[in-house]
mmCIF file of the C-alpha atoms, coordinates in Angstrom:
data_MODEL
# 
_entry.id   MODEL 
# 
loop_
_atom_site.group_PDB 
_atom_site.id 
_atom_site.type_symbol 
_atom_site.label_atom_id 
_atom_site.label_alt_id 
_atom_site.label_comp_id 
_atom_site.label_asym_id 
_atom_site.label_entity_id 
_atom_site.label_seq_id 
_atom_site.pdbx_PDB_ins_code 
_atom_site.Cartn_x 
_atom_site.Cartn_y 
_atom_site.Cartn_z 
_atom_site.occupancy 
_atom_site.B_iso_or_equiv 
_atom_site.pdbx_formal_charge 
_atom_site.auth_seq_id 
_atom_site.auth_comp_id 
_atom_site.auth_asym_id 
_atom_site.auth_atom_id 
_atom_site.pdbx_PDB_model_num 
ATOM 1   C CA . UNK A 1 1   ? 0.000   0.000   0.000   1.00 0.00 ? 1   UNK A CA 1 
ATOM 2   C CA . UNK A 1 2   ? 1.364   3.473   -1.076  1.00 0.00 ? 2   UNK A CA 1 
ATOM 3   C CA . UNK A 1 3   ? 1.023   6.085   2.363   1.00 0.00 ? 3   UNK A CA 1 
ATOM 4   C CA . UNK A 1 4   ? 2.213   9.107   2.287   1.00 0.00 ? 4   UNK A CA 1 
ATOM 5   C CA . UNK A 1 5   ? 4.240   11.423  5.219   1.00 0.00 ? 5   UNK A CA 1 
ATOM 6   C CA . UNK A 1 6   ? 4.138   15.229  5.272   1.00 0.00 ? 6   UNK A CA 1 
ATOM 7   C CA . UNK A 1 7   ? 7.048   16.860  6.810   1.00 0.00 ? 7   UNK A CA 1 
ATOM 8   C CA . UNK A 1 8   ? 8.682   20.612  6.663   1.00 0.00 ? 8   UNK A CA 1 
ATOM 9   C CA . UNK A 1 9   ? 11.951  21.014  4.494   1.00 0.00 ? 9   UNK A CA 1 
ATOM 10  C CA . UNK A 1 10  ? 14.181  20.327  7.206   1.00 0.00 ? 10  UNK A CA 1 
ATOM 11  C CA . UNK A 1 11  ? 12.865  17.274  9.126   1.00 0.00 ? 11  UNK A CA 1 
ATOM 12  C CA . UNK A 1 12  ? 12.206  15.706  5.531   1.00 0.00 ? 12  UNK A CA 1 
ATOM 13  C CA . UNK A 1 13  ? 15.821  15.583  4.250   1.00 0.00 ? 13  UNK A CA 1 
ATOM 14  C CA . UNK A 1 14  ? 16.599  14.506  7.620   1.00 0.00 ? 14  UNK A CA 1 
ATOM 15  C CA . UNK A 1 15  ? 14.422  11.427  7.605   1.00 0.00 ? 15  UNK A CA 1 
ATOM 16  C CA . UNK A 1 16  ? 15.838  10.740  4.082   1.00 0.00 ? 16  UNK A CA 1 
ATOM 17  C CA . UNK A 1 17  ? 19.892  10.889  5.582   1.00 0.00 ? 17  UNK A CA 1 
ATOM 18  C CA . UNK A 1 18  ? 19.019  9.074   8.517   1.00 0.00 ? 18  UNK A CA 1 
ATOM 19  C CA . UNK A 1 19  ? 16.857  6.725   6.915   1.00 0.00 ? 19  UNK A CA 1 
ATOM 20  C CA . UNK A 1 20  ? 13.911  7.027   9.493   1.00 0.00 ? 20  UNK A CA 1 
ATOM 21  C CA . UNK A 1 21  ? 10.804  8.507   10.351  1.00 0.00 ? 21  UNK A CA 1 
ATOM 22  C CA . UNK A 1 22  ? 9.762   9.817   14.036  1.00 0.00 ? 22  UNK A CA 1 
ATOM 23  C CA . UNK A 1 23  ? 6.774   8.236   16.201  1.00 0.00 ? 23  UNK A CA 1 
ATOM 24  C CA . UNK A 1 24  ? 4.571   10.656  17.625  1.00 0.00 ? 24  UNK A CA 1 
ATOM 25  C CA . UNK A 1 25  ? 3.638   9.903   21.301  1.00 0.00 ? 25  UNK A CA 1 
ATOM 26  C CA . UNK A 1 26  ? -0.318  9.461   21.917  1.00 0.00 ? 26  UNK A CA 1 
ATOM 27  C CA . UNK A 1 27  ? -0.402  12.585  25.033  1.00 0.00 ? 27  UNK A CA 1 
ATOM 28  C CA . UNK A 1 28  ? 0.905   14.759  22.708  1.00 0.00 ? 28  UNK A CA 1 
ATOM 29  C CA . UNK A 1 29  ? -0.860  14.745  19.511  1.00 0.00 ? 29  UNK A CA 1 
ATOM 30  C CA . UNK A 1 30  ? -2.690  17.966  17.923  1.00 0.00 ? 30  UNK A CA 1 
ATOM 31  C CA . UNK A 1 31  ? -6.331  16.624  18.429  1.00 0.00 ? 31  UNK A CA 1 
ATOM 32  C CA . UNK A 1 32  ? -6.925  16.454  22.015  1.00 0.00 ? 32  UNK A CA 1 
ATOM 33  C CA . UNK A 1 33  ? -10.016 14.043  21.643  1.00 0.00 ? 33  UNK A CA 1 
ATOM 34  C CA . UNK A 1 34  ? -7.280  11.532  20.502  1.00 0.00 ? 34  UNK A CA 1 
ATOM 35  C CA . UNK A 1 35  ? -7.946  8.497   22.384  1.00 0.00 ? 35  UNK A CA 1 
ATOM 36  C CA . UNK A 1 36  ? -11.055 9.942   24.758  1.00 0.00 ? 36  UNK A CA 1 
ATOM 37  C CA . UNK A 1 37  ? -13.014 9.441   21.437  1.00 0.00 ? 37  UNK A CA 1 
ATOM 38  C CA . UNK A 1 38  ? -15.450 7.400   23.392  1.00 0.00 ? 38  UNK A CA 1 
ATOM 39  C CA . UNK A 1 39  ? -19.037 9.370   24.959  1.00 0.00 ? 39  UNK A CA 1 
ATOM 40  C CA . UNK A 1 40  ? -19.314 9.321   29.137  1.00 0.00 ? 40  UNK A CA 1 
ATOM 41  C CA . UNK A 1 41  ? -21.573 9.683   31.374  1.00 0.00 ? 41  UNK A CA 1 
ATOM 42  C CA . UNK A 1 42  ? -19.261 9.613   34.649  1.00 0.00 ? 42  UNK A CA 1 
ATOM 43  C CA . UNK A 1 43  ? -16.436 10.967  36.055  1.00 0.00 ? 43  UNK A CA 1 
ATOM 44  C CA . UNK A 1 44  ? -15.117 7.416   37.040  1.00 0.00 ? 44  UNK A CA 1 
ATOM 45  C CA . UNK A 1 45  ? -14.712 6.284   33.654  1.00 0.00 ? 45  UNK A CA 1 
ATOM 46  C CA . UNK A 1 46  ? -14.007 9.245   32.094  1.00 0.00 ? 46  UNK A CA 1 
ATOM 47  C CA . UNK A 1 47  ? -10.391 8.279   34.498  1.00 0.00 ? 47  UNK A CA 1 
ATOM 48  C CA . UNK A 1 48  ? -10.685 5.137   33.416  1.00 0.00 ? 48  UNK A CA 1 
ATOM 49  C CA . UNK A 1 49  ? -10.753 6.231   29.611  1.00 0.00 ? 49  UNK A CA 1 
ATOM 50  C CA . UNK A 1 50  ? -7.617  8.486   30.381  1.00 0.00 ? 50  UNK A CA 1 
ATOM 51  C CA . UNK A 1 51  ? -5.130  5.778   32.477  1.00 0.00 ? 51  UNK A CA 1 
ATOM 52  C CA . UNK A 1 52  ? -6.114  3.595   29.517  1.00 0.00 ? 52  UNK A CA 1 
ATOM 53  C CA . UNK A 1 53  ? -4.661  6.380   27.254  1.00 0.00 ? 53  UNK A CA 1 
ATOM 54  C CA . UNK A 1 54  ? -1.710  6.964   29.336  1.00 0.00 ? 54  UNK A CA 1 
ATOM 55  C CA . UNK A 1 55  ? -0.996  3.305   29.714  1.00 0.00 ? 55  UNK A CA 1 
ATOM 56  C CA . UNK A 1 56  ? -0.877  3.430   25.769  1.00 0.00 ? 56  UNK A CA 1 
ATOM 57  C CA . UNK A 1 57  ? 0.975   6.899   25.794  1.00 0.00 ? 57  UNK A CA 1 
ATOM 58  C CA . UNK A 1 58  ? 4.246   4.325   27.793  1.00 0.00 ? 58  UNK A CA 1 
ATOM 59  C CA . UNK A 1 59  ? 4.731   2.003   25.711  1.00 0.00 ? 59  UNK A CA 1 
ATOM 60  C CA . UNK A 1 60  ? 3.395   2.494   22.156  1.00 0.00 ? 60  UNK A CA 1 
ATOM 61  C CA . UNK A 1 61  ? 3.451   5.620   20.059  1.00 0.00 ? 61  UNK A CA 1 
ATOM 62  C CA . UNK A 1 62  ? 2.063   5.992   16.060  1.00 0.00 ? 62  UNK A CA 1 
ATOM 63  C CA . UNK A 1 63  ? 3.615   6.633   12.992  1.00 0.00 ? 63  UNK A CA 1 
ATOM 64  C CA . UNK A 1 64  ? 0.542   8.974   10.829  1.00 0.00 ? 64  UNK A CA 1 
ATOM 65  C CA . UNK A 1 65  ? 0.079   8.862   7.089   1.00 0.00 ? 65  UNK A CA 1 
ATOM 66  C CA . UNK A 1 66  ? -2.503  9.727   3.961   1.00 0.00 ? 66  UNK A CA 1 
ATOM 67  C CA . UNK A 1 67  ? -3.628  7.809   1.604   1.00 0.00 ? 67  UNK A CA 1 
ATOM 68  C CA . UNK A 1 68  ? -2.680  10.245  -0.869  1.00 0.00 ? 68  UNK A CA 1 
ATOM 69  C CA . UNK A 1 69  ? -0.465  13.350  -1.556  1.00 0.00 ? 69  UNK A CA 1 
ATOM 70  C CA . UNK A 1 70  ? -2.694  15.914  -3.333  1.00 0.00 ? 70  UNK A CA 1 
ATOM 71  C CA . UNK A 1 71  ? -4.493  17.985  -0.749  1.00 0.00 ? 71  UNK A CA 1 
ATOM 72  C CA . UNK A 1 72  ? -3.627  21.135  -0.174  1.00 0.00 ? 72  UNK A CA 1 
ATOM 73  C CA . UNK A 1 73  ? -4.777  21.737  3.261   1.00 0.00 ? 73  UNK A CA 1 
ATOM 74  C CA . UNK A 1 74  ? -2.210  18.948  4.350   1.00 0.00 ? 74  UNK A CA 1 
ATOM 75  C CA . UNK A 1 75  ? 0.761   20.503  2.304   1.00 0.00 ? 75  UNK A CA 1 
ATOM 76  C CA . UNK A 1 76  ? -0.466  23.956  4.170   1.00 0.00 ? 76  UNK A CA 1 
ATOM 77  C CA . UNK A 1 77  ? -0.857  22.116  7.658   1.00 0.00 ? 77  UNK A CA 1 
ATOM 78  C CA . UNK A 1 78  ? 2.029   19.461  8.164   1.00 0.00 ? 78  UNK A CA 1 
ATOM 79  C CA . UNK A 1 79  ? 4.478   20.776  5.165   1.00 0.00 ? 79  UNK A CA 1 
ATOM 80  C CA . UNK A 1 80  ? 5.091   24.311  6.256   1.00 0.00 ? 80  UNK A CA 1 
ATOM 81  C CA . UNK A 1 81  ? 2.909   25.993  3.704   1.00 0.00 ? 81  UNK A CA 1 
ATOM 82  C CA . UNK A 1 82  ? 3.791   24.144  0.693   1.00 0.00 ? 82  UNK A CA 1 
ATOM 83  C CA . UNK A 1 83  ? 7.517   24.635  1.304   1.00 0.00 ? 83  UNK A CA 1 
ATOM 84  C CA . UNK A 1 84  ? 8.019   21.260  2.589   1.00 0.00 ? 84  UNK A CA 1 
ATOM 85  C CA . UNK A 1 85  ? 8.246   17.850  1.486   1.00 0.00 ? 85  UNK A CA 1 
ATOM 86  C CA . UNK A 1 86  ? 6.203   14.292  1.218   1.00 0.00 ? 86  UNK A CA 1 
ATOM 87  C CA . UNK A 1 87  ? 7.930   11.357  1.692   1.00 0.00 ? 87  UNK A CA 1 
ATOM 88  C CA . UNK A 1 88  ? 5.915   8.385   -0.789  1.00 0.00 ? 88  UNK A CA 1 
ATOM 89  C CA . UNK A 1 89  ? 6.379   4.966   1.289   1.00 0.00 ? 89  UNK A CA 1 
ATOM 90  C CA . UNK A 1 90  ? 5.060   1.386   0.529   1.00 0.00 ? 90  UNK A CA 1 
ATOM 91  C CA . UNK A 1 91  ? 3.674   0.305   3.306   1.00 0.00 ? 91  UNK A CA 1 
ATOM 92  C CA . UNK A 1 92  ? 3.205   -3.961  3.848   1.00 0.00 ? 92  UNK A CA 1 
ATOM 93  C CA . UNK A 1 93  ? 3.377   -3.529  7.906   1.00 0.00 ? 93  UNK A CA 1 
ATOM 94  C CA . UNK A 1 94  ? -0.362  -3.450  9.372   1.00 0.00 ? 94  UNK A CA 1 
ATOM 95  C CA . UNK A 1 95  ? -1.449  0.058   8.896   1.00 0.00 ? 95  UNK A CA 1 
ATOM 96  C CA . UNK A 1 96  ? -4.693  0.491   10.617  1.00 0.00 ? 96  UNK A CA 1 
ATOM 97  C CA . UNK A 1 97  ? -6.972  3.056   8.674   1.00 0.00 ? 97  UNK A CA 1 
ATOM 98  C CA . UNK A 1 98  ? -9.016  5.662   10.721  1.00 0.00 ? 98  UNK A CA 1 
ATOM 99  C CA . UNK A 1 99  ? -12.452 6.255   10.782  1.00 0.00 ? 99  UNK A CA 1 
ATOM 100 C CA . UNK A 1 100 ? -13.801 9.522   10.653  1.00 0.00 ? 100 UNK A CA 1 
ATOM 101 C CA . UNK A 1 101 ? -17.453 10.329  12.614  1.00 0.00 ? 101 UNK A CA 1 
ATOM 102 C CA . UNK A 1 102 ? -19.507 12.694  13.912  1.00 0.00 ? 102 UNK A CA 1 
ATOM 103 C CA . UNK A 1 103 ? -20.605 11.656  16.963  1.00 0.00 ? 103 UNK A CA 1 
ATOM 104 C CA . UNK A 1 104 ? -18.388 10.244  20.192  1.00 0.00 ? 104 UNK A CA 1 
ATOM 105 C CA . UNK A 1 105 ? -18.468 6.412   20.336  1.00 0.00 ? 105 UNK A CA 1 
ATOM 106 C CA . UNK A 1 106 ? -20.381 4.181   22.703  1.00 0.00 ? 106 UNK A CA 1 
ATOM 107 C CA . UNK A 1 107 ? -18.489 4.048   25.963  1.00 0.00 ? 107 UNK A CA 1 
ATOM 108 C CA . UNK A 1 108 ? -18.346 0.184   26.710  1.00 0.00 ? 108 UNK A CA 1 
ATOM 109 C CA . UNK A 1 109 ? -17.333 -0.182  30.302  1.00 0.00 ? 109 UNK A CA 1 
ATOM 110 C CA . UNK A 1 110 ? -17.494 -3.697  30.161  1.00 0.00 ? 110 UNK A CA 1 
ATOM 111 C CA . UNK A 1 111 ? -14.765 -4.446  27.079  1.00 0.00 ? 111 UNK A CA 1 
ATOM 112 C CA . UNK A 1 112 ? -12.680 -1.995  29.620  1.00 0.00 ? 112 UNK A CA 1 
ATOM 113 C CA . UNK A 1 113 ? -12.657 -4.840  32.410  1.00 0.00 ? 113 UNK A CA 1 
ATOM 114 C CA . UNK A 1 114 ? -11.750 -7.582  30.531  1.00 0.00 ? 114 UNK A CA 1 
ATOM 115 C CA . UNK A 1 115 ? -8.495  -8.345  28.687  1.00 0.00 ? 115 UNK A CA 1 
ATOM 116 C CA . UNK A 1 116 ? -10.317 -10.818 25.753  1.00 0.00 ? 116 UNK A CA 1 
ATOM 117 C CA . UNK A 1 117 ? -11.085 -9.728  22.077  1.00 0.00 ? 117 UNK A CA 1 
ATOM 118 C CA . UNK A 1 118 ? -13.777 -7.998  22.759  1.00 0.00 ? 118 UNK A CA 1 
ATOM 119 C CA . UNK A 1 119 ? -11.548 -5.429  24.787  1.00 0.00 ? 119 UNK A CA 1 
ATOM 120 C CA . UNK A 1 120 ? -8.954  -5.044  22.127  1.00 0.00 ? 120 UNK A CA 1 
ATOM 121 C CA . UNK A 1 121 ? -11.286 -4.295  19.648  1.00 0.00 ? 121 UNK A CA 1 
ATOM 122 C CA . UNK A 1 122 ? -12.533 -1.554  21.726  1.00 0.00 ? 122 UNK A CA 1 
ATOM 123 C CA . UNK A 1 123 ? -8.975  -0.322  21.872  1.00 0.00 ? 123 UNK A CA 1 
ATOM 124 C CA . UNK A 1 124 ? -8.374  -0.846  18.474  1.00 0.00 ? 124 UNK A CA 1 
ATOM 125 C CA . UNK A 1 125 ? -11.778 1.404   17.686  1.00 0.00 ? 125 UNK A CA 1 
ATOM 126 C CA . UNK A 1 126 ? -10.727 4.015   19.837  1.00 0.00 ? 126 UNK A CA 1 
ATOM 127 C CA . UNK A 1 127 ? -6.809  3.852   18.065  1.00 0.00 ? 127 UNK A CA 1 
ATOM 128 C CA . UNK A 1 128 ? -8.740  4.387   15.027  1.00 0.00 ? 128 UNK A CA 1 
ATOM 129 C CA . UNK A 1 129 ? -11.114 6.581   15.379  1.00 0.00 ? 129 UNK A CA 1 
ATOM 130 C CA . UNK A 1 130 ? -11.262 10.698  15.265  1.00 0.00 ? 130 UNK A CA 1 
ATOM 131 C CA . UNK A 1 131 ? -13.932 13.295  14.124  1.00 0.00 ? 131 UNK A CA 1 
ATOM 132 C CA . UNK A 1 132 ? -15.240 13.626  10.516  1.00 0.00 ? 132 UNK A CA 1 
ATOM 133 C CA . UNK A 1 133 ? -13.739 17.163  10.328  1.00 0.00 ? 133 UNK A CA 1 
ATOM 134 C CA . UNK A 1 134 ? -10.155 15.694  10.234  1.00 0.00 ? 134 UNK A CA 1 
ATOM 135 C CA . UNK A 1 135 ? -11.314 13.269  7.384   1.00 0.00 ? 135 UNK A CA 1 
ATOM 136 C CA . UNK A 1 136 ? -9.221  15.380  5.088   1.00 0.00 ? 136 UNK A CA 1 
ATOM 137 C CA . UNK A 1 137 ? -6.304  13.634  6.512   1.00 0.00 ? 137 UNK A CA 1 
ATOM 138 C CA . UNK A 1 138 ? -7.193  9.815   4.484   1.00 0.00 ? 138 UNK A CA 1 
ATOM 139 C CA . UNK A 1 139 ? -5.391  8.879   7.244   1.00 0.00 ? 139 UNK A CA 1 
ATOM 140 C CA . UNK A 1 140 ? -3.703  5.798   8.073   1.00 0.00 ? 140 UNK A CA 1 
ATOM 141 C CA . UNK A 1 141 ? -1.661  4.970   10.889  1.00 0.00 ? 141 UNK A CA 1 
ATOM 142 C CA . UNK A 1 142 ? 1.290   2.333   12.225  1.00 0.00 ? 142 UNK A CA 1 
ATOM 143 C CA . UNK A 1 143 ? 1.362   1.530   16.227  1.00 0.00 ? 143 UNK A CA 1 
ATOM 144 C CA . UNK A 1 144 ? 5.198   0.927   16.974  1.00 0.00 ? 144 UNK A CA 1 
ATOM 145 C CA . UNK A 1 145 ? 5.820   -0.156  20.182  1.00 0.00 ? 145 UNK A CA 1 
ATOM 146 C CA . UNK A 1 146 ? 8.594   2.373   21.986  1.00 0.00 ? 146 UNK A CA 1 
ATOM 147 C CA . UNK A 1 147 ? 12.042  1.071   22.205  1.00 0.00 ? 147 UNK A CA 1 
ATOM 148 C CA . UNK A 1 148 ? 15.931  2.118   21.524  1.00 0.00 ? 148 UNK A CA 1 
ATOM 149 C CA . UNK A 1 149 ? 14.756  5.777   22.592  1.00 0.00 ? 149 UNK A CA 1 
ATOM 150 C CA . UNK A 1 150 ? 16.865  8.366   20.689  1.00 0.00 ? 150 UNK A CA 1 
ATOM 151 C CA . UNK A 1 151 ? 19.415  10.030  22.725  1.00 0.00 ? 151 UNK A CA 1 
ATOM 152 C CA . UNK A 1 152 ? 17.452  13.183  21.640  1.00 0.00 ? 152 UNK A CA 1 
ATOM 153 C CA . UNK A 1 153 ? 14.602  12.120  23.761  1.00 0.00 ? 153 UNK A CA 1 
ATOM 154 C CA . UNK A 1 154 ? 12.470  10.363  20.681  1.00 0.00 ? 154 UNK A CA 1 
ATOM 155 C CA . UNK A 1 155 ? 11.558  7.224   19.379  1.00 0.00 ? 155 UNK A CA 1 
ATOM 156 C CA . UNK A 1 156 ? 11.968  6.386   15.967  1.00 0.00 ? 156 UNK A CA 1 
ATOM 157 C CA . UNK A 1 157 ? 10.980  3.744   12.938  1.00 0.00 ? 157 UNK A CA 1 
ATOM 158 C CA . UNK A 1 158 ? 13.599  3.037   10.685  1.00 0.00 ? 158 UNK A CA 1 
ATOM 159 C CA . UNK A 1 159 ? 13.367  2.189   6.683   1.00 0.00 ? 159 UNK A CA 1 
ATOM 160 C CA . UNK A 1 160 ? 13.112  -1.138  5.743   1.00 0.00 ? 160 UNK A CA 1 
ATOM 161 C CA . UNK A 1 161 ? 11.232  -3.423  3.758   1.00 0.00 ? 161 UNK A CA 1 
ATOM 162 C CA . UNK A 1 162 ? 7.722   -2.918  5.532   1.00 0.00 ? 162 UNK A CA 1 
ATOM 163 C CA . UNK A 1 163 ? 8.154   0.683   5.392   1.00 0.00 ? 163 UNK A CA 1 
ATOM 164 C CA . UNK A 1 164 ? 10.115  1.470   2.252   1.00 0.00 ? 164 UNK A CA 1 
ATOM 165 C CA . UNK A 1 165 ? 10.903  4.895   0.795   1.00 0.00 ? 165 UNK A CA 1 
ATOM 166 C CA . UNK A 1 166 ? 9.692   4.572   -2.895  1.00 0.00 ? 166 UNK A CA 1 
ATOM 167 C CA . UNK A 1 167 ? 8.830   8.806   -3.460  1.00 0.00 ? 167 UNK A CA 1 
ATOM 168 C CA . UNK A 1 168 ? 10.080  12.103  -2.401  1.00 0.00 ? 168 UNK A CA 1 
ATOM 169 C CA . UNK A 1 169 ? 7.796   14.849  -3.463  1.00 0.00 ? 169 UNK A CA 1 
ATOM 170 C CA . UNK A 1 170 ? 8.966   18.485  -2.830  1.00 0.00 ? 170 UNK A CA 1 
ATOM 171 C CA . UNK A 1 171 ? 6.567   21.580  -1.990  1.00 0.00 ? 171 UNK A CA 1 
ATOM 172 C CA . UNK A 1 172 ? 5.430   23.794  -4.884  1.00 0.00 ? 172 UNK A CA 1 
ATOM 173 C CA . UNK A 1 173 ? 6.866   27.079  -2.578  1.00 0.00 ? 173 UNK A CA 1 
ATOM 174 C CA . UNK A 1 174 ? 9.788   24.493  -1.698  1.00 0.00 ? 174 UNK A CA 1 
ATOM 175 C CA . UNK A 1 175 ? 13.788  25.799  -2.110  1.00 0.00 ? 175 UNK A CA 1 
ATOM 176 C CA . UNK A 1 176 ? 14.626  22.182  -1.865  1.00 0.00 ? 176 UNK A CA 1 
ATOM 177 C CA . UNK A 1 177 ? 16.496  21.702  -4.765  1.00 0.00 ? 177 UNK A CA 1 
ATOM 178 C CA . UNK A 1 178 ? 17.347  18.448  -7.475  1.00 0.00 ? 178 UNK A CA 1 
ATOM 179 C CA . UNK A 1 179 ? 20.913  17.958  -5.605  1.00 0.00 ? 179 UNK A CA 1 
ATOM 180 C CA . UNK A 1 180 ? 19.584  18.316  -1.673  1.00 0.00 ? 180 UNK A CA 1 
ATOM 181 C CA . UNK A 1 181 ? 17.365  15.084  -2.328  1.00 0.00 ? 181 UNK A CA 1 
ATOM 182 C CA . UNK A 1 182 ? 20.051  13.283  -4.022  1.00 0.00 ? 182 UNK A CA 1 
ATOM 183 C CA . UNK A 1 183 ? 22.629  13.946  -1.976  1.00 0.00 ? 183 UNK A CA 1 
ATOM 184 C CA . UNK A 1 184 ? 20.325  12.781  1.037   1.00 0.00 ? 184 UNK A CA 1 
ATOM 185 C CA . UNK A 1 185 ? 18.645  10.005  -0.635  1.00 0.00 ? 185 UNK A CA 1 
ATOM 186 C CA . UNK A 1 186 ? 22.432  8.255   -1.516  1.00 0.00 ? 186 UNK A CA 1 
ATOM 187 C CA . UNK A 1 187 ? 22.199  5.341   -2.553  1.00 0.00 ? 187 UNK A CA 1 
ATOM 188 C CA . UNK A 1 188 ? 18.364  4.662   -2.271  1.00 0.00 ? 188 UNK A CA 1 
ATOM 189 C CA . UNK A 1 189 ? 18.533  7.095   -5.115  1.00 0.00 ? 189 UNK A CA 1 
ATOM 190 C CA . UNK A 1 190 ? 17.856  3.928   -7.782  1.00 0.00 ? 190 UNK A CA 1 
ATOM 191 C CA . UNK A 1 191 ? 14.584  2.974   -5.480  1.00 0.00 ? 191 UNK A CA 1 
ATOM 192 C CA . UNK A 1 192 ? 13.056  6.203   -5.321  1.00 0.00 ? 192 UNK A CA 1 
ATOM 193 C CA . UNK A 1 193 ? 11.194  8.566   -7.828  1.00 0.00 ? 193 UNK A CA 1 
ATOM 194 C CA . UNK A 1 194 ? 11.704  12.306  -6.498  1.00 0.00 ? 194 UNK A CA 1 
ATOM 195 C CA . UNK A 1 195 ? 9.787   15.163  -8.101  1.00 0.00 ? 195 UNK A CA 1 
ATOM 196 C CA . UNK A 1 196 ? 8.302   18.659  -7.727  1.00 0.00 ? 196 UNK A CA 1 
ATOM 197 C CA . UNK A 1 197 ? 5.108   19.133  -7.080  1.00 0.00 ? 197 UNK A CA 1 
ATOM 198 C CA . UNK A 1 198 ? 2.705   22.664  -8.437  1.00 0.00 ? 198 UNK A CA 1 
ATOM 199 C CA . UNK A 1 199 ? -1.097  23.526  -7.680  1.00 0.00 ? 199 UNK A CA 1 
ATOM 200 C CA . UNK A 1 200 ? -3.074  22.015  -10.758 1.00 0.00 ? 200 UNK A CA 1 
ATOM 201 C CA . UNK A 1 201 ? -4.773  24.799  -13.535 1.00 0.00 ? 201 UNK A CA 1 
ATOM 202 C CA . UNK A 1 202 ? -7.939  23.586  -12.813 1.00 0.00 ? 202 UNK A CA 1 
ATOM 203 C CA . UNK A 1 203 ? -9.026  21.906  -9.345  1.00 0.00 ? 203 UNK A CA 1 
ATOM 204 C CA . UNK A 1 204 ? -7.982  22.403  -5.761  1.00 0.00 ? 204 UNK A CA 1 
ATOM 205 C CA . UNK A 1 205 ? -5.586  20.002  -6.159  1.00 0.00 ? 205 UNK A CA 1 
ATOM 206 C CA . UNK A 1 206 ? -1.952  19.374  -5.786  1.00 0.00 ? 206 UNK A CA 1 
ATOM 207 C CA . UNK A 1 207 ? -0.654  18.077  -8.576  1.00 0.00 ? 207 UNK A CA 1 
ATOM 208 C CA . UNK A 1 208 ? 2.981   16.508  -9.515  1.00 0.00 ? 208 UNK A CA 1 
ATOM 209 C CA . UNK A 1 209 ? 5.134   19.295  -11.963 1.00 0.00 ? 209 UNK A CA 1 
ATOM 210 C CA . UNK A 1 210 ? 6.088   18.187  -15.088 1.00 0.00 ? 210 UNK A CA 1 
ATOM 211 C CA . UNK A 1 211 ? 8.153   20.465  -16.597 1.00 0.00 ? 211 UNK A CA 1 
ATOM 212 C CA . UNK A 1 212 ? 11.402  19.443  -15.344 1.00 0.00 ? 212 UNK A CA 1 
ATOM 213 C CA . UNK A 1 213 ? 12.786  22.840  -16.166 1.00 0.00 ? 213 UNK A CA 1 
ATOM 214 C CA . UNK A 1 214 ? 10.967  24.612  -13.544 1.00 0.00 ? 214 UNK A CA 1 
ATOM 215 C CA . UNK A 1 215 ? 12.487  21.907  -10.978 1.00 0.00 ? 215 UNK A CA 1 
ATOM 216 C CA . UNK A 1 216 ? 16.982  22.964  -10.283 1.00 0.00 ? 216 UNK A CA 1 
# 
């Protein structure tokens, strides 16, 4: 499956050197209804809800991607404004895809008790789930558990061949030039199609450029 990953300019070539992407933590995502997607009616489960996040938050984080590359509001939101880059990856590890509603889900207190399927699929529905106004996202996501922490602090997934770099896709309002990918990409240059991308003449899309001239 091809996913994509939105980055700015600077974190992007990074990834490419180092060959890695960075797993967000679940307390500190930008939605705070992640995980607390469920509806309640109490204050006691409402804590429960939250220690089961925070359990989650120690020793798991997620790895976030679209389905495609042509939005606009996610080159304007997670590339810097169009001056960033999309990393193009085919994806064979489990990637869970999110659904997007408009109403909370049904709090089961019960699946919270027990440890059987019926509790992990609860888990796995509130993993997945967020509301419909971030549907523009097509989003997919991978659940790394968190080990080998970076002596930076983070956690990281590294390329390989369930997460495999296969396109590099630079902002239309990008100074990223021809040599900056190839000189990070190295020798995963044969592997990987790399190209600029411009806003199309006549949708709101985004759209790959190709007029290799207007690309240095």
């Amino acid at each position: 499956m091809r996913l994509y990953h939105f980055l700015n300019a600077e974190y992007g070539l990074l990834n490419i050197r180092h060959r890695r992407i960075k797993v967000g933590r679940i307390n500190e995502l930008n939605d705070p209804f992640e995980f607390l997607g469920a509806a309640t009616k109490s204050a006691s489960l409402r804590r429960r809800y939250q220690r089961l996040k925070d359990g989650l938050n120690d020793y798991m984080g997620l790895v976030c991607f679209s389905a495609n590359w042509n939005n606009p509001v996610q080159w304007g939101h997670y590339a810097d404004r169009h001056r960033g880059i999309c990393l193009g990856f085919e994806v064979s590890a489990q990637a869970h895809k999110v659904t997007y509603v408009s109403e909370r889900l049904l709090a089961r207190p019960s699946a919270m008790k027990s440890e059987g399927p019926k509790a992990q699929a609860h888990v796995t529905e509130i993993l997945t789930t967020k509301f419909e106004h971030w549907s523009y996202e097509d989003e997919y996501r991978l659940f790394p558990q968190l080990q080998d922490q970076d002596p930076s602090g983070h956690y990281f997934i590294e390329f390989d061949d369930q997460v495999a770099l296969r396109e590099v896709i630079v902002g239309h309002r990008s100074t990223i030039s021809r040599d900056d990918v190839a000189q990070a990409l190295g020798s995963l240059q044969p592997q990987v199609t790399n190209y600029k991308a411009r806003l199309a003449f006549r949708s709101f899309n985004v759209v790959r450029q190709r007029n290799d001239r207007l690309w240095e």
